[in-house]
Kinemage of the C-alpha trace (Angstrom):
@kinemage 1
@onewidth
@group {chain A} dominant
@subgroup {mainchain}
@vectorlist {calphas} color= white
{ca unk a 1} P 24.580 8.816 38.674
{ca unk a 2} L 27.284 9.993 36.552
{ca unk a 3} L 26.459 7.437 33.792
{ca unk a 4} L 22.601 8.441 33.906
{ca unk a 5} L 23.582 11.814 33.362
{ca unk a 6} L 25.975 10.867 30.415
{ca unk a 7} L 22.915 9.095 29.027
{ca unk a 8} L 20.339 12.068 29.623
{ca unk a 9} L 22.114 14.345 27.134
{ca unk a 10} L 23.457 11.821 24.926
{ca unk a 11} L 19.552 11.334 24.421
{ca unk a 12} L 19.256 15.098 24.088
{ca unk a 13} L 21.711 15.603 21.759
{ca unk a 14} L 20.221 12.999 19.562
{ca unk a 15} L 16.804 14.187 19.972
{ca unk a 16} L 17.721 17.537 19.198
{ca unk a 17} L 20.280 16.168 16.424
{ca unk a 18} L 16.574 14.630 15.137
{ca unk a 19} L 14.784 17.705 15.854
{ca unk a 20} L 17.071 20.164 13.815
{ca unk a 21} L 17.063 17.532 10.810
{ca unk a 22} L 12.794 17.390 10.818
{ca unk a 23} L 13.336 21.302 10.146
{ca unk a 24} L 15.890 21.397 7.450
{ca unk a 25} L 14.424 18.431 5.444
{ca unk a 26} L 10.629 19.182 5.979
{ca unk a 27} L 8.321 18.754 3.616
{ca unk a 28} L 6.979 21.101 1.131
{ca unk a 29} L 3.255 21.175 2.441
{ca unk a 30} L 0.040 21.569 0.045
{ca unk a 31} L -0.505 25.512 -1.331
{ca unk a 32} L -2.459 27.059 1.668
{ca unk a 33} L -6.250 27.002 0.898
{ca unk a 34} L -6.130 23.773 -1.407
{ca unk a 35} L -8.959 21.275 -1.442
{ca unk a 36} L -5.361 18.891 -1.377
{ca unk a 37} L -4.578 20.220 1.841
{ca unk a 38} L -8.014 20.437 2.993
{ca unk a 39} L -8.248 16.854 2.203
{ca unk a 40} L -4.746 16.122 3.566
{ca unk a 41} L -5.800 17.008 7.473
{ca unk a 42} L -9.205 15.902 7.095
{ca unk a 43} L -10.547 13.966 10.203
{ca unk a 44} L -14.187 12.821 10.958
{ca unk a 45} L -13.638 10.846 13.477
{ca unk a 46} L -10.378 9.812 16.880
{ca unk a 47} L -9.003 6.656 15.920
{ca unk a 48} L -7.821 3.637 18.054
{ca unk a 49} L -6.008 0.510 16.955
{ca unk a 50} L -5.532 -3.129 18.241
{ca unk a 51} L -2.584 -5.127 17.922
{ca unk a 52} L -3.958 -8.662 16.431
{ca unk a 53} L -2.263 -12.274 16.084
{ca unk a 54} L -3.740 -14.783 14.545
{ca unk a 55} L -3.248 -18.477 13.122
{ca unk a 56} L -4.413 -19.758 10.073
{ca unk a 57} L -3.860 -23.666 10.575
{ca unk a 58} L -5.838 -24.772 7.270
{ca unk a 59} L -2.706 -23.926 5.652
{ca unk a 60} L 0.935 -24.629 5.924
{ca unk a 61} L 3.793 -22.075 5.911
{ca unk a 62} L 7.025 -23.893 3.758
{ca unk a 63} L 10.472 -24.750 5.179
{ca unk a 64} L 12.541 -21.765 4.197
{ca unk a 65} L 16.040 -22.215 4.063
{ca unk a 66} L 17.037 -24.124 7.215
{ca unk a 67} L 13.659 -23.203 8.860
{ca unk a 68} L 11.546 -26.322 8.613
{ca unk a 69} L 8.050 -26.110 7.280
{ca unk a 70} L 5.167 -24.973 9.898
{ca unk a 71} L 1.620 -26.243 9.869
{ca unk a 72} L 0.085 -22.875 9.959
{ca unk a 73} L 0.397 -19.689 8.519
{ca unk a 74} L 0.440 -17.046 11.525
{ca unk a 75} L -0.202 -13.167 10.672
{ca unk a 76} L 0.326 -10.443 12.697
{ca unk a 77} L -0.417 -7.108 12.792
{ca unk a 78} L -2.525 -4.098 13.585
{ca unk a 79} L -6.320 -3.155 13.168
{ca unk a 80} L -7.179 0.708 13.007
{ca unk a 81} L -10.659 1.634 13.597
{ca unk a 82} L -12.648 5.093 14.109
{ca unk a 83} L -13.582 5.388 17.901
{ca unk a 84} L -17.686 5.631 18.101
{ca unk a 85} L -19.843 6.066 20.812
{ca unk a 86} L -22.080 3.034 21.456
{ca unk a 87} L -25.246 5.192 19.840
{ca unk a 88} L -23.428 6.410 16.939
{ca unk a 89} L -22.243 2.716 16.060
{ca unk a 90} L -22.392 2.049 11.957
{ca unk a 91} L -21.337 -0.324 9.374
{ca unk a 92} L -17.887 1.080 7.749
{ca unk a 93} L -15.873 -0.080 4.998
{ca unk a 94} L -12.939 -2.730 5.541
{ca unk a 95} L -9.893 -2.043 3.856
{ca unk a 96} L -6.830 -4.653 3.882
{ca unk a 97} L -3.466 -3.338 3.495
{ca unk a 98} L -0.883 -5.704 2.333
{ca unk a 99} L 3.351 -4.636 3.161
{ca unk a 100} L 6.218 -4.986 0.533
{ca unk a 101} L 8.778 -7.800 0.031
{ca unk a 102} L 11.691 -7.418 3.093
{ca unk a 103} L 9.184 -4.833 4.755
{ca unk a 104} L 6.303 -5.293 7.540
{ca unk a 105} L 2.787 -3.772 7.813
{ca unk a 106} L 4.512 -0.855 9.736
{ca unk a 107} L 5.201 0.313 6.113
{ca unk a 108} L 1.491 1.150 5.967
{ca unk a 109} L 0.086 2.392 9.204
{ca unk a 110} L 0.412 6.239 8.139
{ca unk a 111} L -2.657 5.342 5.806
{ca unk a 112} L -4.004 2.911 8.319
{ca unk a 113} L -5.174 6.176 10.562
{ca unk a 114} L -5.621 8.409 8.102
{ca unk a 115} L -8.022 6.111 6.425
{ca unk a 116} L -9.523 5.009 9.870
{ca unk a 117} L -10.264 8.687 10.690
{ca unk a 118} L -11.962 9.103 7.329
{ca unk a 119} L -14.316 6.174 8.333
{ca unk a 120} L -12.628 3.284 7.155
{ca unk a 121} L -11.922 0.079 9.543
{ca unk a 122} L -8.492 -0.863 8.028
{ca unk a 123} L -6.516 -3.786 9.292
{ca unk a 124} L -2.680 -5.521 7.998
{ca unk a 125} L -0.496 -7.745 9.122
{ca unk a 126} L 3.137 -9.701 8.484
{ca unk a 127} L 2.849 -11.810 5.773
{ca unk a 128} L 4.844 -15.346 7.323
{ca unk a 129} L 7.493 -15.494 4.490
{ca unk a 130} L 7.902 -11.953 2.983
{ca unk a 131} L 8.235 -10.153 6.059
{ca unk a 132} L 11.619 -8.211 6.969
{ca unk a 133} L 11.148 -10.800 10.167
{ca unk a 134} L 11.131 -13.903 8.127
{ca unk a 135} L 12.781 -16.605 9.988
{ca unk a 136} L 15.232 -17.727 7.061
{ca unk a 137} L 14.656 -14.344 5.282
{ca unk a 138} L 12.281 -12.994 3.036
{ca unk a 139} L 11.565 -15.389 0.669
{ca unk a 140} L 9.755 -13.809 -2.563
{ca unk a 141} L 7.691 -16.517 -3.758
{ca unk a 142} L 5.583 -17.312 -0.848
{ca unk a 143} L 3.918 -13.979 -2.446
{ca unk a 144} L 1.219 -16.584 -3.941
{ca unk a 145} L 0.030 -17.739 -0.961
{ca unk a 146} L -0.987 -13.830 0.305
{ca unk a 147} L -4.065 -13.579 -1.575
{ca unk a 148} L -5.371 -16.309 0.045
{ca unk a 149} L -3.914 -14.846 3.775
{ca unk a 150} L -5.887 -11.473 2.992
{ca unk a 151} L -8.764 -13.414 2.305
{ca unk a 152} L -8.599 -15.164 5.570
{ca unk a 153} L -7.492 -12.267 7.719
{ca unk a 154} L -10.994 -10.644 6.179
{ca unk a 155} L -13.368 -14.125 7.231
{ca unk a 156} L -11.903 -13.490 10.237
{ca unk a 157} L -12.894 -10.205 10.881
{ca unk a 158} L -15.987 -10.374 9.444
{ca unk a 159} L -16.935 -13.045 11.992
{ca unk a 160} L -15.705 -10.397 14.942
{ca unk a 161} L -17.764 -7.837 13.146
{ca unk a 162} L -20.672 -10.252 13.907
{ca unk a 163} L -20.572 -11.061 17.455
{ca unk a 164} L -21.987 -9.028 20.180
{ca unk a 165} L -19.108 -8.611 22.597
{ca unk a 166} L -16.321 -7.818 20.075
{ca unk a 167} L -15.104 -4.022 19.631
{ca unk a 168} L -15.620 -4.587 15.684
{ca unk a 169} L -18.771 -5.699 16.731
{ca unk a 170} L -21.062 -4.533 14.012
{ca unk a 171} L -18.813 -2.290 12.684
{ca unk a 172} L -17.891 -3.767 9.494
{ca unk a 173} L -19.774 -3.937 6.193
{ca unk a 174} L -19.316 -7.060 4.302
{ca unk a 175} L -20.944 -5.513 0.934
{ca unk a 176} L -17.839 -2.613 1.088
{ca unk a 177} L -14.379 -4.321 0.729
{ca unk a 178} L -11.345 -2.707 -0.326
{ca unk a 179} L -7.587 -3.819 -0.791
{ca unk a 180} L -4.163 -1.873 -1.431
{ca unk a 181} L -0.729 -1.928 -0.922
{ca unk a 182} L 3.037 -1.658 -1.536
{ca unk a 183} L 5.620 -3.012 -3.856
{ca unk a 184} L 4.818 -6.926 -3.864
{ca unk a 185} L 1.745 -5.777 -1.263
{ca unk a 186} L 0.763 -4.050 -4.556
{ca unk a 187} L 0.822 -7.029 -6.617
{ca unk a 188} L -1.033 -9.036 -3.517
{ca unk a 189} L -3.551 -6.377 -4.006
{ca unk a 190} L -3.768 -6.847 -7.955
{ca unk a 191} L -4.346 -10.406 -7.056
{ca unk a 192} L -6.994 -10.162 -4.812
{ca unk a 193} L -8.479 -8.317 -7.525
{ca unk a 194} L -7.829 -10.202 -10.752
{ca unk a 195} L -6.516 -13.507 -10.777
{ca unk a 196} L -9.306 -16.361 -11.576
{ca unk a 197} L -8.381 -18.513 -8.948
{ca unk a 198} L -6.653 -16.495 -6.074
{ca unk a 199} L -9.363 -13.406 -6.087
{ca unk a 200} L -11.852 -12.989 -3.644
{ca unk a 201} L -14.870 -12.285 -5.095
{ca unk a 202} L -15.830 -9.764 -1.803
{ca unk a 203} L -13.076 -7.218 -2.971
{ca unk a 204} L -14.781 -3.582 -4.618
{ca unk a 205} L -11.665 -1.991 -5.202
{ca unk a 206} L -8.116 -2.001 -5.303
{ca unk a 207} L -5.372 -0.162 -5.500
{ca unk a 208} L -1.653 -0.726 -6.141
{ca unk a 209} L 0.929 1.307 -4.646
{ca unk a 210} L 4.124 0.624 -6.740
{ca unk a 211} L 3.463 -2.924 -8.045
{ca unk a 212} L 4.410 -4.850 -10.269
{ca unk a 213} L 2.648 -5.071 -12.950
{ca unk a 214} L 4.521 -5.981 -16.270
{ca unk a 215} L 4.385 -9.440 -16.382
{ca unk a 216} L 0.563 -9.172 -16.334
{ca unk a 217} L -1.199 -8.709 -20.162
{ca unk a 218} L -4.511 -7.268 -21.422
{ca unk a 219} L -6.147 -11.265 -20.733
{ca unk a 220} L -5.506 -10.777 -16.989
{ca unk a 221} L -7.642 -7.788 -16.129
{ca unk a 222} L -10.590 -9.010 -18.441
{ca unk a 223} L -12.202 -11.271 -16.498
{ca unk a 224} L -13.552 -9.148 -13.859
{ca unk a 225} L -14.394 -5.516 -13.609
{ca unk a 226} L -13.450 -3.971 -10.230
{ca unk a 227} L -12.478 -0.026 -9.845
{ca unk a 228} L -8.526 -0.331 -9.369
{ca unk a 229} L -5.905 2.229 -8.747
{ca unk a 230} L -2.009 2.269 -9.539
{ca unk a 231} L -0.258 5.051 -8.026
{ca unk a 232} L 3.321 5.181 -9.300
{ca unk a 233} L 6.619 7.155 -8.105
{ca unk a 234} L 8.302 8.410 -11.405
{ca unk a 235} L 11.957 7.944 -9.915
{ca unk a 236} L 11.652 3.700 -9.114
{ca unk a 237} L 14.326 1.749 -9.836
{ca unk a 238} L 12.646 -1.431 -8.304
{ca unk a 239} L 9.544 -1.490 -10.093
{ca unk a 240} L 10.001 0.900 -12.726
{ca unk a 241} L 7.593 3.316 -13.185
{ca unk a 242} L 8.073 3.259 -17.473
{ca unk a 243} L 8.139 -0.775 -17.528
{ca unk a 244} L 5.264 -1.337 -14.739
{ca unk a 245} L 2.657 1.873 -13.608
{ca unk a 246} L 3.090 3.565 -17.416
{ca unk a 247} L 1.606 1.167 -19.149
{ca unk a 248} L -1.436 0.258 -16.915
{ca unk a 249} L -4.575 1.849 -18.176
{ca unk a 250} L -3.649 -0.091 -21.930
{ca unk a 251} L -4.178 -3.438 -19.978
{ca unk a 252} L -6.781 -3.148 -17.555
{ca unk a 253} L -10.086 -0.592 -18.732
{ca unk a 254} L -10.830 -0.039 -14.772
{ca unk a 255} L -7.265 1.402 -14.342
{ca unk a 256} L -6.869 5.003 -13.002
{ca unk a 257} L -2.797 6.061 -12.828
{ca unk a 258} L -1.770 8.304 -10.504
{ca unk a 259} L 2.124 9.505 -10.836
{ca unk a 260} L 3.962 11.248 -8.491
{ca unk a 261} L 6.877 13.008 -10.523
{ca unk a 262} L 10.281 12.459 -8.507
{ca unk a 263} L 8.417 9.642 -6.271
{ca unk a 264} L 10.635 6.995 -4.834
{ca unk a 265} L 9.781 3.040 -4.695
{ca unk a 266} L 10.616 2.469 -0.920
{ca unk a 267} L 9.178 6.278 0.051
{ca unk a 268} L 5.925 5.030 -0.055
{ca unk a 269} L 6.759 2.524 3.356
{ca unk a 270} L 6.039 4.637 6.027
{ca unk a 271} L 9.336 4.065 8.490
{ca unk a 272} L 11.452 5.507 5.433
{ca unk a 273} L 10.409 9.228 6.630
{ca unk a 274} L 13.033 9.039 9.171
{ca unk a 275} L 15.533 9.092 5.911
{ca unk a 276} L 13.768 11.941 4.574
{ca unk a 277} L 17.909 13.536 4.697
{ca unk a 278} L 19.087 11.246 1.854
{ca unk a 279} L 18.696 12.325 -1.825
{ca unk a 280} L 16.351 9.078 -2.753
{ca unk a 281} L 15.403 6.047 -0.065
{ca unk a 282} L 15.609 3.534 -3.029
{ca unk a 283} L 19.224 3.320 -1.906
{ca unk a 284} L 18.681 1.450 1.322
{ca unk a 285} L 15.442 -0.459 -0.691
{ca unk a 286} L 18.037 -1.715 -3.251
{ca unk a 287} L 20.351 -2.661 -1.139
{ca unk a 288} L 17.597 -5.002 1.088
{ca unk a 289} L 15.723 -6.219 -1.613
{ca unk a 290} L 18.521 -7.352 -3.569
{ca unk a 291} L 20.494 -8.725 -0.546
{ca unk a 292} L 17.330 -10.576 0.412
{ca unk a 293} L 16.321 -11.711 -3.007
{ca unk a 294} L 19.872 -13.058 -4.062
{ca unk a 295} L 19.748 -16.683 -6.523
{ca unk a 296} L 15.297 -16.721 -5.380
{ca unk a 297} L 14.737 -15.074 -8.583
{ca unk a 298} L 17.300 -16.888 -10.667
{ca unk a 299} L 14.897 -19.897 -11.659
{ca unk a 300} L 11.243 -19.330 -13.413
{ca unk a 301} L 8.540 -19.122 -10.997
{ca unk a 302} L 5.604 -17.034 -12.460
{ca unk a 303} L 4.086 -20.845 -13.471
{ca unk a 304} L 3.267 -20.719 -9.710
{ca unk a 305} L 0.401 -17.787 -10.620
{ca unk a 306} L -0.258 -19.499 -14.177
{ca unk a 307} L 0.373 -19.100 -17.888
{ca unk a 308} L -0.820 -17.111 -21.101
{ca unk a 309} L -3.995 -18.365 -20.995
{ca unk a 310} L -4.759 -16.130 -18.024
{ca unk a 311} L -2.440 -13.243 -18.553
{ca unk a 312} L 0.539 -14.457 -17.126
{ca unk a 313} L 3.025 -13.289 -19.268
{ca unk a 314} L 6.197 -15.971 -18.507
{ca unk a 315} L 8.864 -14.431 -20.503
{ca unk a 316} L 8.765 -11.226 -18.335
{ca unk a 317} L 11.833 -10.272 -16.557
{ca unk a 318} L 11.947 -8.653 -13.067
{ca unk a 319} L 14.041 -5.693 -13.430
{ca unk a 320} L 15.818 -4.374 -10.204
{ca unk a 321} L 17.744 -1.599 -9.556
{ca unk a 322} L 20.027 -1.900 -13.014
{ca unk a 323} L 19.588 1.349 -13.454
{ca unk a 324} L 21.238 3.829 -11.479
{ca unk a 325} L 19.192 5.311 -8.567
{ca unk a 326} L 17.978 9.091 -9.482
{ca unk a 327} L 19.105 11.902 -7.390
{ca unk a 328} L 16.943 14.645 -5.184
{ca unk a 329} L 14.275 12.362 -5.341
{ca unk a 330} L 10.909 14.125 -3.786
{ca unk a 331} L 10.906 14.245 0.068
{ca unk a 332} L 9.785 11.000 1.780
{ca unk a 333} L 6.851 12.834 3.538
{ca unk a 334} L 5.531 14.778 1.203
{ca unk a 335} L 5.420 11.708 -1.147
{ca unk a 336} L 3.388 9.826 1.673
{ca unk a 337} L 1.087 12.812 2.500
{ca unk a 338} L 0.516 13.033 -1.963
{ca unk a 339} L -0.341 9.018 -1.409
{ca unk a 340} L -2.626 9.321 1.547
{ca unk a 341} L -4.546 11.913 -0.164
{ca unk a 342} L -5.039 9.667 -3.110
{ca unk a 343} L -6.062 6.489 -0.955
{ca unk a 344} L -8.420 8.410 0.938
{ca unk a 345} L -10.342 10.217 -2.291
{ca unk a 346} L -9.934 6.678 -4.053
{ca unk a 347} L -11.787 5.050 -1.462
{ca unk a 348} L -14.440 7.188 -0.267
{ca unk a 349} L -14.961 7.759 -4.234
{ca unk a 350} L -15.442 3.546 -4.613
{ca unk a 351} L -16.167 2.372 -1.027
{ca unk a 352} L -18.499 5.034 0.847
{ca unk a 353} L -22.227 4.915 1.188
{ca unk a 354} L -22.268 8.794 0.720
{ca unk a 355} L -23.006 9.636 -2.787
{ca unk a 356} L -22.122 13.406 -2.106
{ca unk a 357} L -18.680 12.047 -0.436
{ca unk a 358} L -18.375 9.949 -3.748
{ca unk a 359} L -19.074 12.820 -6.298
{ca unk a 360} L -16.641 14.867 -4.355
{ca unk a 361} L -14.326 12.458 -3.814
{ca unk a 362} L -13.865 11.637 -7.794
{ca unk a 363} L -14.036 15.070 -8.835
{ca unk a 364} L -11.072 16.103 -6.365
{ca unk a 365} L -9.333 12.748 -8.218
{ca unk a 366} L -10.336 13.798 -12.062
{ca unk a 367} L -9.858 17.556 -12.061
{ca unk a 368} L -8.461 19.124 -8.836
{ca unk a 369} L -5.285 17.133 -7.635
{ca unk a 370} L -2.961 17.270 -10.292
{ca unk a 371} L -3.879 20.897 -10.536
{ca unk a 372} L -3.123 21.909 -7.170
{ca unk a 373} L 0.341 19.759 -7.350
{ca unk a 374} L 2.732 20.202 -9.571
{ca unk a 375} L 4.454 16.704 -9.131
{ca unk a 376} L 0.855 14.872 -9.499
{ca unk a 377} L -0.656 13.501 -12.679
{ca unk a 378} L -3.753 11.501 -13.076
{ca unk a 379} L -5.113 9.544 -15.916
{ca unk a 380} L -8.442 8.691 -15.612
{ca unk a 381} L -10.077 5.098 -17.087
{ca unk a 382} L -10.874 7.106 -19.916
{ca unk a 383} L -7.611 7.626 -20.372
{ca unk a 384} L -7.935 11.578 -19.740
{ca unk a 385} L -4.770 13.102 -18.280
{ca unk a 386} L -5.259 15.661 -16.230
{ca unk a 387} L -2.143 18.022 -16.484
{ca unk a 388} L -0.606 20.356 -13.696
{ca unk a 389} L -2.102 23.417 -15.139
{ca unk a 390} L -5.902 21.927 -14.843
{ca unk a 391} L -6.073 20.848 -19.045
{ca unk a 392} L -5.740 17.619 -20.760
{ca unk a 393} L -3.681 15.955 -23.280
């Protein structure tokens, strides 16, 4: 009994410990009355999720390390969906969201049910090698076999989409596909989107989330025009912002940027709000990425996605935390509620069958968000920034 009651306020303290630290480093907020926070709690729709497994056996996983090679490639995960009556039933947008390198799709379930309760049926999983998880550690390169993962994960809810006794049953529209995600989910995303041979020709729209992006050249994003995002945190030492978001919109002509001024790389993975407390998250990032990356990076590899000829630019260098990691980086939350407000107007403004929801939805993008937020700036395609104070430059 004694030990029981040791344990009940050992809990206490902790929660309270917890409780007194979600007051002190809170998040700013949106300014009351803002179409940002307006758009920040809005909800159509109660959302419910389902924990999925599945097994991809036309494909093989490789041995990694001492973990010999597998015959399948198994992905697991989560799939967040609005709850409907049985009457009220429609077809809804699919969105795939793909996790970061030494990370999990936990990193993106915050925008899993805020998208869901927009309208969106929004599904990710662990990748088999680049997962935090990875038996033999995250191993980088496997990244080239995602695209092809994504692609399956969406055949394979389609197909539950079409039969009768599934809850996706008719719930998912094939014609509306969209893709996203973080760090090297990012570049997953871009490939899905891009490349000539891993794309999937079903994807609308994309959108990037700190990815990289420098190795890629003008020739990469020319053959195909899809509406494609990069949202970039101004503070990244992983993927620099200058070397990899900046330069974006002079490559691809779909490109919008968003920046978030003070934004952290590993801020946008949504466990890292429990770390809101330190001055910037990319500490703990560097330290796992580079820990889990050590001698993987030290031979060429990009020949694995392809050459010049495509866009693959093969003298580009990786460039991880050599530079010092910025302090009083923004707070973790606030940086994820800026991001789920930009996934949520991106994707009604590319993916929804509501033309008034679009319109809205791209003006709130073009001309209200950076206005209402200080920290935000967005360059349109046209290459139109949209300052703080409402102008342009």
């Amino acid at each position: 009994m004694r030990a029981l009651k040791i344990g009940f306020y050992v809990l206490l303290v902790v929660a309270l410990l917890l409780a007194g630290m979600a007051l002190v480093y809170a998040p700013q907020g949106f300014p009351e009355g803002s179409e940002t926070g307006q758009r920040a709690a809005l909800r159509y729709y109660s959302v419910h999720n389902e924990s999925i497994t599945l097994q991809d056996d036309t494909r093989g996983t490789q041995a990694n390390k001492d973990v010999p090679a597998k015959s399948g490639r198994e992905l697991a995960g989560l799939v967040f969906f609005p709850d409907f009556e049985s009457a009220q039933k429609q077809q809804l947008p699919l969105v795939i969201y793909s996790h970061g390198f030494s990370s999990s799709h936990k990193g993106g379930e915050y925008l899993g049910r805020y998208l869901a309760g927009l309208g969106f049926v929004v599904a990710m999983v662990d990748f088999p090698l680049t997962n935090m998880y990875a038996q033999g550690g995250p191993f980088v390169k496997d990244v080239v076999n995602q695209p092809a993962d994504v692609s399956f994960l969406i055949d394979t809810l389609l197909e539950r989409s079409g039969r009768q006794d599934d809850v996706l049953s008719g719930l998912i529209d094939p014609e509306r596909i969209g893709v996203m995600g973080v760090s090297l989910g990012g570049f997953t995303s871009t490939l899905l989107a891009y490349h000539p041979t891993m794309r999937d020709p079903r994807i609308d729209a994309a959108i990037s989330i700190a990815g990289p992006s420098s190795l890629f050249t003008e020739r990469f994003f020319v053959s195909r025009s899809v509406p494609f995002m990069m949202i970039g945190g101004t503070y990244d030492v992983l993927v620099p912002y200058e070397t990899n978001a900046a330069p974006i919109q002079a490559k691809s002509p779909d490109a919008w940027l968003l920046s978030i001024e003070g934004g952290a790389h590993t801020a946008f993975s949504g466990p890292t709000a429990a770390f809101r407390f330190l001055d910037n998250v990319d500490v703990i990032g560097c330290w796992a990425v580079l820990r889990n990356t050590e001698g993987d990076l030290d031979e060429p590899w990009y020949d694995l996605l392809g050459d010049e000829s495509i866009g693959i630019d093969q003298q580009d260098r990786p460039v991880l935390c050599e530079d010092p990691v910025p302090e009083n980086a923004m707070n973790v939350v606030q940086q994820q509620w800026i991001t789920q407000v930009a996934v949520g107007a991106f994707f009604e403004m590319t993916l929804s069958s509501d033309a008034q929801k679009q319109s809205v939805a791209r003006d709130f993008l073009a001309n209200t968000f950076a206005s209402e937020i200080a920290e935000v700036q967005v360059r349109t395609p046209a290459a139109q920034t949209i300052s703080a104070l409402g102008g342009t430059e």
